[in-house]
C-alpha positions in Angstrom: 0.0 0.0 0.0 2.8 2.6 0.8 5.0 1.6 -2.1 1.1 2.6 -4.3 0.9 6.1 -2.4 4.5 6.9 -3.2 4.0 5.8 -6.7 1.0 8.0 -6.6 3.0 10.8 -4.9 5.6 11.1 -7.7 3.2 11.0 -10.3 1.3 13.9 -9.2 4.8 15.8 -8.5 5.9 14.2 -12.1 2.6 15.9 -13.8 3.1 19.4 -11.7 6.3 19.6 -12.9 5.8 19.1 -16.4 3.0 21.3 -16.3 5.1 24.1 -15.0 7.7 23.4 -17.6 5.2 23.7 -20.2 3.8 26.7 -18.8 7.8 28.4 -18.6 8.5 27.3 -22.1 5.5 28.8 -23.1 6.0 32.1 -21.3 9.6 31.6 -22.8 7.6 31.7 -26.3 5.6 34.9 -25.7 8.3 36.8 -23.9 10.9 36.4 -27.2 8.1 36.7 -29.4 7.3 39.9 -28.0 11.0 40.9 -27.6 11.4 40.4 -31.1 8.5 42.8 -32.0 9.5 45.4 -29.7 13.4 45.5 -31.7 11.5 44.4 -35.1 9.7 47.7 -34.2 12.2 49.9 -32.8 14.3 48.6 -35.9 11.4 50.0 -37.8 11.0 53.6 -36.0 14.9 54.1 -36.7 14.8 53.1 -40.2 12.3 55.8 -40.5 13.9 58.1 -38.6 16.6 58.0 -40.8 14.8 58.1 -43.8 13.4 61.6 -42.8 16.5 62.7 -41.5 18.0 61.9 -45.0 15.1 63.5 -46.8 15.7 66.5 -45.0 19.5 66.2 -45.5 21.2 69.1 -47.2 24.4 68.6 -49.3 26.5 71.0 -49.9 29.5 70.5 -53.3 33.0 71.9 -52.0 36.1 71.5 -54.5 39.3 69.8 -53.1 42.8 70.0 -55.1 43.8 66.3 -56.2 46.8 64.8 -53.8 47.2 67.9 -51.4 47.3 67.1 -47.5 46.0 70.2 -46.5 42.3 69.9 -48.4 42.6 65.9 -47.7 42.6 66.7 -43.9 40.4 70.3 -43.8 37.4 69.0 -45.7 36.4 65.5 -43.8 37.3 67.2 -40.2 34.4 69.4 -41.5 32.3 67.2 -43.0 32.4 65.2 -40.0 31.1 68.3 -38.3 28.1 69.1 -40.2 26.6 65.6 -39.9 25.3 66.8 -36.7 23.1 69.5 -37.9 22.0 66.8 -41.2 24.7 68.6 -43.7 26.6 66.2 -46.1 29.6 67.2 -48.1 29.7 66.3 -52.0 33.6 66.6 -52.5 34.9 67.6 -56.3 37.8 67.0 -56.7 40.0 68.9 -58.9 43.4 69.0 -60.5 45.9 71.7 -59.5 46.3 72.9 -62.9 43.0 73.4 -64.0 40.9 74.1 -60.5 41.1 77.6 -61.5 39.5 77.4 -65.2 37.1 75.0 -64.1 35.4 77.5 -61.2 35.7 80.5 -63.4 33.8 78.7 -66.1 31.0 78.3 -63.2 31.6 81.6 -62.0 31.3 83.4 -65.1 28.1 81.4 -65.9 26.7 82.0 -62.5 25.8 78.6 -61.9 25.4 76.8 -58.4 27.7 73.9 -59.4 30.0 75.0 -56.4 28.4 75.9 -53.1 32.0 77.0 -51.6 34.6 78.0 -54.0 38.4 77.3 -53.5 40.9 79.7 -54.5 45.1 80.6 -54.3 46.4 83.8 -53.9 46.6 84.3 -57.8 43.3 83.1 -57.8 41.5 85.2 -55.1 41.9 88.7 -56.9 39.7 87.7 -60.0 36.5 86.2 -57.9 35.2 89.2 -55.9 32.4 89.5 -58.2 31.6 86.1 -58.1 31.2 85.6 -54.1 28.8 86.4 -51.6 30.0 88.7 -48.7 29.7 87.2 -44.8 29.3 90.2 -43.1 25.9 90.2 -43.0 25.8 86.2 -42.2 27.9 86.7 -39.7 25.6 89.5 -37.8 23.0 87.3 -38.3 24.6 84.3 -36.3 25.3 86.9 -33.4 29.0 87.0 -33.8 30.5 90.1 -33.7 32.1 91.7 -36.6 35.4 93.5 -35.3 36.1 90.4 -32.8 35.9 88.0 -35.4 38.0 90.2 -37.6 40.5 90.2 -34.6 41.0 86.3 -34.7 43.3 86.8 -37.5 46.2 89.3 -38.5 45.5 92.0 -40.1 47.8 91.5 -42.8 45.5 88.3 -43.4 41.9 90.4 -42.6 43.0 92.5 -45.7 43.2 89.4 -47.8 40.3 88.2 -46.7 38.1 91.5 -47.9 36.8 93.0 -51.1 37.5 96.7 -51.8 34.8 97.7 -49.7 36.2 95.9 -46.5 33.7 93.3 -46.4 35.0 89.5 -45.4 35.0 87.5 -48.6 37.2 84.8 -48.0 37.3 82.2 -44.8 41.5 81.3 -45.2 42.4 77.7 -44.7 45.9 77.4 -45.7 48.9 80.2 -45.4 52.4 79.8 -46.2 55.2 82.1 -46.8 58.9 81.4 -47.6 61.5 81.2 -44.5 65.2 80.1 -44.0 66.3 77.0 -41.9 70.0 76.7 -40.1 71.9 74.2 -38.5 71.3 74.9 -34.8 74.5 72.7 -33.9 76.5 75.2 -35.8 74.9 78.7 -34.3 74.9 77.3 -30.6 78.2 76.0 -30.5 80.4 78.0 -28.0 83.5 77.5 -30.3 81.9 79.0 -33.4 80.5 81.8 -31.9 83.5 82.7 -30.6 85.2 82.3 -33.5 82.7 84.2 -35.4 83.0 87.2 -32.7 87.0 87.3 -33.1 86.8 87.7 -37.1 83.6 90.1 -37.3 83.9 92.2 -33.5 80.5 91.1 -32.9 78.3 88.5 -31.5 77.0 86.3 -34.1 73.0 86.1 -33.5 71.7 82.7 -32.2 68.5 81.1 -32.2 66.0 81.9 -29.0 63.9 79.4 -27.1 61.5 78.5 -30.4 64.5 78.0 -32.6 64.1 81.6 -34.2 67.0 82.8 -35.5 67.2 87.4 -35.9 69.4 89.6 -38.3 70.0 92.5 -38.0 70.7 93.6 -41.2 71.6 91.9 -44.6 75.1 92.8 -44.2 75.4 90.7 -40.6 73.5 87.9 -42.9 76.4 87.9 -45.7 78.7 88.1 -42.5 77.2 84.9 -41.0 77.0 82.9 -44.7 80.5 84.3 -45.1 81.7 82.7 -41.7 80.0 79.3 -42.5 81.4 78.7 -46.4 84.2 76.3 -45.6 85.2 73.0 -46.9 82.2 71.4 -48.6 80.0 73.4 -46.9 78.4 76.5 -48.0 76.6 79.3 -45.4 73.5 79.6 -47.5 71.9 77.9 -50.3 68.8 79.1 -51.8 67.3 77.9 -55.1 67.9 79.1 -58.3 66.4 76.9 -60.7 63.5 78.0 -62.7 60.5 78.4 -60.5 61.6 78.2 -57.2 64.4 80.4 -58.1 61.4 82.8 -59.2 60.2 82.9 -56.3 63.6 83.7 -54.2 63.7 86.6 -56.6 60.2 87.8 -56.0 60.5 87.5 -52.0 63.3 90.5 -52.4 60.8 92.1 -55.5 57.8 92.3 -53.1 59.8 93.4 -49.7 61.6 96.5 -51.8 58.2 97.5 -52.6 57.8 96.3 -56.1 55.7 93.8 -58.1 55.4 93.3 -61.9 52.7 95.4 -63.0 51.7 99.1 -62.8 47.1 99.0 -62.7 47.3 100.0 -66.3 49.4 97.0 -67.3 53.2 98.1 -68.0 56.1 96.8 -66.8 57.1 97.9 -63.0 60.5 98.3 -64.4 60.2 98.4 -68.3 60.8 101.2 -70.6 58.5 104.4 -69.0 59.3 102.9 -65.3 61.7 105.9 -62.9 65.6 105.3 -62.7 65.3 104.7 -58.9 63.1 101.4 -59.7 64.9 99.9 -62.5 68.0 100.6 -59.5 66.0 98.7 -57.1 65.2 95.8 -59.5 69.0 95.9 -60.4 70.1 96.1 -56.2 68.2 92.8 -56.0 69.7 90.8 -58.7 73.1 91.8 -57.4 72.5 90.5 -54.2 71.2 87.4 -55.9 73.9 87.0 -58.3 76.6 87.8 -55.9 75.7 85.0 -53.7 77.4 82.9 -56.2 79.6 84.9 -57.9 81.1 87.6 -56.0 80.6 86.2 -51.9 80.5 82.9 -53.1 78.8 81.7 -50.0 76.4 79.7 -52.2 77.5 77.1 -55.0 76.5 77.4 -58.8 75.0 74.3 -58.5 72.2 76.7 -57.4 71.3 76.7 -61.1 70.2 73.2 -60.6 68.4 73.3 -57.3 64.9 73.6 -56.4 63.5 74.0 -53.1 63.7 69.7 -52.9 67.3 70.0 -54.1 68.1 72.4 -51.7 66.7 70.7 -48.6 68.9 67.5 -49.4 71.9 69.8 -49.7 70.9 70.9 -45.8 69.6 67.6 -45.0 73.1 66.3 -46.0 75.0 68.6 -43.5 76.4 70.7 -46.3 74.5 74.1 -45.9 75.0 76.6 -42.7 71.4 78.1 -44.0 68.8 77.6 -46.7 65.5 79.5 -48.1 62.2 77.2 -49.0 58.7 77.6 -48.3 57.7 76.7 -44.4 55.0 73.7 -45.6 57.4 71.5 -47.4 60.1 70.3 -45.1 59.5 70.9 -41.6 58.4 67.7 -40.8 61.1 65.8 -42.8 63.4 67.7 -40.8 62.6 66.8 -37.6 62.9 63.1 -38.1 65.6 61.5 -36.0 67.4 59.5 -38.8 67.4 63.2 -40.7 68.9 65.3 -37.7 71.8 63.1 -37.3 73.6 65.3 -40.1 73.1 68.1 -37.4 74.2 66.2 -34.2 70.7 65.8 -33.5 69.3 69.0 -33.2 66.3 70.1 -34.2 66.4 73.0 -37.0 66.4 76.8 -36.3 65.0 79.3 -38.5 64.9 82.8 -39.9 62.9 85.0 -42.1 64.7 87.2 -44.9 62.8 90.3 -43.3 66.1 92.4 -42.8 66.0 92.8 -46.8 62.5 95.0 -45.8 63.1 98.2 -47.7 60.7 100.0 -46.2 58.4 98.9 -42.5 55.3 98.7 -44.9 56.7 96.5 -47.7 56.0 92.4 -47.3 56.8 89.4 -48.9 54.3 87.1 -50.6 51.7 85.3 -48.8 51.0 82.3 -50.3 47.2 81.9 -49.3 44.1 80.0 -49.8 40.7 80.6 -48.8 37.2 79.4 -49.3 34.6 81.8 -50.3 30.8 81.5 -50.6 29.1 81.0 -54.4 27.0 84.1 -54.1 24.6 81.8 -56.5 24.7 78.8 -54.1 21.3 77.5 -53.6 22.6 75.9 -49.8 23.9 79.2 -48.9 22.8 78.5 -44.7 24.3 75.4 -44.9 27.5 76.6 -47.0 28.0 79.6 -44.0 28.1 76.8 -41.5 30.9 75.0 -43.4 33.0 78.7 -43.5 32.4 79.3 -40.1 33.7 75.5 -38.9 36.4 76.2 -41.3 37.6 79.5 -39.4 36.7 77.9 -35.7 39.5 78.1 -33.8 38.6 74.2 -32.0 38.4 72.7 -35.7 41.4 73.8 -36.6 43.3 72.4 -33.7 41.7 69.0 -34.0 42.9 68.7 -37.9 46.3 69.7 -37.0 46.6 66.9 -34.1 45.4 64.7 -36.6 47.0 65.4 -39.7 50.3 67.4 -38.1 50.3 70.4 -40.5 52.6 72.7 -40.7 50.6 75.6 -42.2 47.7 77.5 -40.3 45.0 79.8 -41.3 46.6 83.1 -40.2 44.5 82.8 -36.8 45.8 84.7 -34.2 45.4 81.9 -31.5 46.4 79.0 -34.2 49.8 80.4 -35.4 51.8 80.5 -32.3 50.3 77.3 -31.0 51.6 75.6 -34.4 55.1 76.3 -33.2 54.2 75.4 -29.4 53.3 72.3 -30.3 56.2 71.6 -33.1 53.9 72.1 -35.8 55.8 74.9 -37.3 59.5 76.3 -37.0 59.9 78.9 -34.7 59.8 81.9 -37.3 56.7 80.9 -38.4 54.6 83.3 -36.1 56.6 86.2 -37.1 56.8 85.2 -41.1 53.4 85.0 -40.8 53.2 88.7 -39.4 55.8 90.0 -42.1 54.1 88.7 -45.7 50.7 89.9 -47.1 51.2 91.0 -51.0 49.6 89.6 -53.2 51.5 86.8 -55.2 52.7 87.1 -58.0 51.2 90.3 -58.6 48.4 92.7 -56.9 46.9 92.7 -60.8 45.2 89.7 -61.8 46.5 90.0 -65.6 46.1 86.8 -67.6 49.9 87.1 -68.8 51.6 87.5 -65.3 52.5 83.6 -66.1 53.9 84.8 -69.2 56.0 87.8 -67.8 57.2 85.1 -64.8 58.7 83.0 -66.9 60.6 85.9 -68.4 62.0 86.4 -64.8 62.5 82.8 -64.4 65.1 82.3 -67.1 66.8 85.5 -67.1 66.9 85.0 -63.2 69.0 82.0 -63.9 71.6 83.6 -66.6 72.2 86.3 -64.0 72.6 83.8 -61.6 75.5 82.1 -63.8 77.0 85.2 -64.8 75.8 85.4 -67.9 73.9 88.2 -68.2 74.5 91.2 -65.5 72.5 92.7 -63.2 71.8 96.0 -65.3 71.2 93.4 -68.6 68.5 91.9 -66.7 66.8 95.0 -66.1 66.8 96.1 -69.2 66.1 92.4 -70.8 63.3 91.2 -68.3 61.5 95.2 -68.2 61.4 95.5 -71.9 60.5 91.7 -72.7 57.2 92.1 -69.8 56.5 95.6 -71.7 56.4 93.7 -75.6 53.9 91.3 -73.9 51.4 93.4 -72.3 51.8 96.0 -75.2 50.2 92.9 -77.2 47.9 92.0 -75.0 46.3 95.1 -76.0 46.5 97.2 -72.3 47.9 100.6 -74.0 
């Protein structure tokens, strides 16, 4: 009888059990069945979320040049930006040599086909007409006018405005030209004593950023002087073609001159004063005599651009050199690369001393963004100009990206050398350029008349034209071009 009762017992506990297993896998059922329609229908509400937010999406076009770091890094930091307020960023993506011609065409058209437009400093003189001006935009958005002016130099705020003083162009990118030195060399008690027996002076040195001051250009041709010994030459600056262009027009723009008088002649051709043909002929002595009178840089010169000259330095074989600030800074700071300098960082210098006058500047090489006064996006294309000028941005592209060129901001320039972004000269380089470059007149044939310069530049360089020949060759040759080009 007990053994039934048990049996009985572990039936009923046998039945209770599966009872409440079928009841848990059941609740099991219902519990993922609803679990999967809550996700199936949060899944849903997203989907649609996003669906309006993409409807309601604006996208703006923006040009970027082909292969350059700067627009690589500049443009997504942005773009990343104006996600957040449903902004998108349709990137074209043009060529250096033809980004110019291929805006204008727009331009001229008045189409929308660019909602920001992209231009160089030889570029930024000829759009005016074609952009809208921020002033008003930036009233609007509650920022005020003179403060926001005051985030950048005013050698840059004066780049950045039409004729009429209003802010056309939002700068992304500005570069000038600057010299490097072997810090080993300049801080090394033996040489500067040296250096102080031969000349009865101290010889400068570089301060706590690497910057490097002279006086005058006749302590500079001291210092190359005092350097130029064995294989190694004090300074070596580039002569060859375009770069050595440029050398030349660094010393054009900082005596005051440029190609071009407004109505189209030569600066220095046949109806130009005595005093500036002198000026032009003062600057290609200095050139020349570099090579052939000091000899404190080598003929081989004649071959060198601003690549070729950096190898020379990176080599150990140049005291000083001349390039533009973007290209070599961060090559020169690698450790395999110091080792030619006993592992010291580079100093630097700016040819400011060669200043004729306190008001005269070298070229600033400059880019900017400016807004298509046709864009049909034009609130969303103000928030890209205004990210692009934000102090915060900026910062956060240079961390990532490590370049070496700023946006003229007052805040942004000196941290780019606090940080080892920059050489130390950058901030005051930065202060010291501003003309426009090439030339304040945006004449079609400026290319023309530069390549004029560009050769002759290198036969005065190798003796074999003179100074006074170049004047006369180079003035006349610029005159017969624009006299063709119909401008008198």
């Amino acid at each position: 009888m007990k053994k039934i009762l048990s049996l009985m017992v572990i039936l009923m506990v046998s039945i209770s059990l599966l009872s409440l297993g079928i009841g848990c896998k059941e609740a099991a059922v219902e519990t993922a069945a609803k679990t999967e329609a809550d996700t199936a229908a949060q899944t849903a509400a997203e989907t649609a979320a996003e669906t309006a937010a993409t409807a309601g999406a604006v996208t703006i076009t923006v040009p970027r040049i082909l292969g350059w770091v700067t627009t690589d890094a500049v443009i997504p930091a942005i773009a990343d930006e104006l996600k957040k307020d449903n902004i998108n960023i349709e990137v074209i993506d043009l060529e250096f040599g033809t980004f110019r011609n291929k805006q204008m065409m727009e331009a001229t058209q008045g189409t929308d086909a660019y909602d920001i437009y992209l231009a160089s400093d030889g570029v930024m003189p000829i759009m005016p007409d074609y952009l809208e001006p921020l002033d008003s935009y930036l009233i609007d958005a509650g920022i005020d006018l003179e403060e926001f002016k005051g985030r950048f130099y005013p050698n840059v705020v004066e780049l950045m405005s039409n004729d009429k003083g209003e802010i056309i162009w939002i700068p992304m990118h500005i570069n000038c030209q600057i010299g490097y030195a072997r810090t080993d060399l300049f801080t090394d008690a033996n040489e500067q004593a040296a250096f102080k027996a031969e000349y009865g002076y101290d010889m400068p040195v570089p301060d706590a950023t690497g910057l490097i001051t002279f006086k005058d250009k006749a302590q500079f041709l001291d210092v190359a002087k005092f350097f130029t010994r064995g294989d190694m030459y004090g300074f070596v600056p580039p002569g060859k073609w375009d770069h050595g262009g440029c050398f030349f027009e660094e010393l054009m723009y900082r005596s005051g001159l440029e190609y071009f008088t407004p109505d189209g002649h030569s600066k220095w051709g046949p109806t130009a004063s005595e005093e500036t043909k002198a000026a032009i002929e003062d600057i290609v002595t200095f050139t020349s005599g570099l090579v052939q009178v000091d000899k404190v840089s080598p003929q081989g010169i004649l071959g060198m651009e601003m690549t070729e000259v950096n190898n020379i330095f990176k080599e150990g074989k140049a005291a000083m050199t001349f390039t533009w600030n973007v290209d070599f800074w961060g090559e020169n700071n690698k450790p395999e690369v110091m080792k030619a300098w006993n592992d010291t960082v580079p100093s630097s210098w700016s040819i400011s001393f060669m200043d004729t006058k306190p008001e005269n500047k070298g070229p600033m090489s400059i880019w900017s963004f400016g807004l298509n006064k046709n864009s049909a996006n034009k609130e969303a294309a103000i928030k890209f100009l205004m990210l692009a000028a934000d102090d915060d941005v900026r910062k956060s592209i240079h961390e990532a990206a490590g370049l070496p060129c700023g946006n003229g901001s007052v805040e942004i320039t000196p941290w780019l050398v606090e940080k080892g972004y920059a050489p130390g000269v950058f901030t005051a380089a930065i202060k010291d350029v501003g003309s426009w470059w090439p030339t304040t007149e945006a004449f079609p044939e400026t290319e023309l008349c530069r390549d004029v310069v560009r050769e002759n530049h290198e036969k005065v360089l190798s003796g074999e034209i003179t100074p006074k020949q170049f004047v006369e060759i180079t003035g006349n040759a610029i005159e017969e071009i624009m006299k063709e080009a119909g401008y008198f």
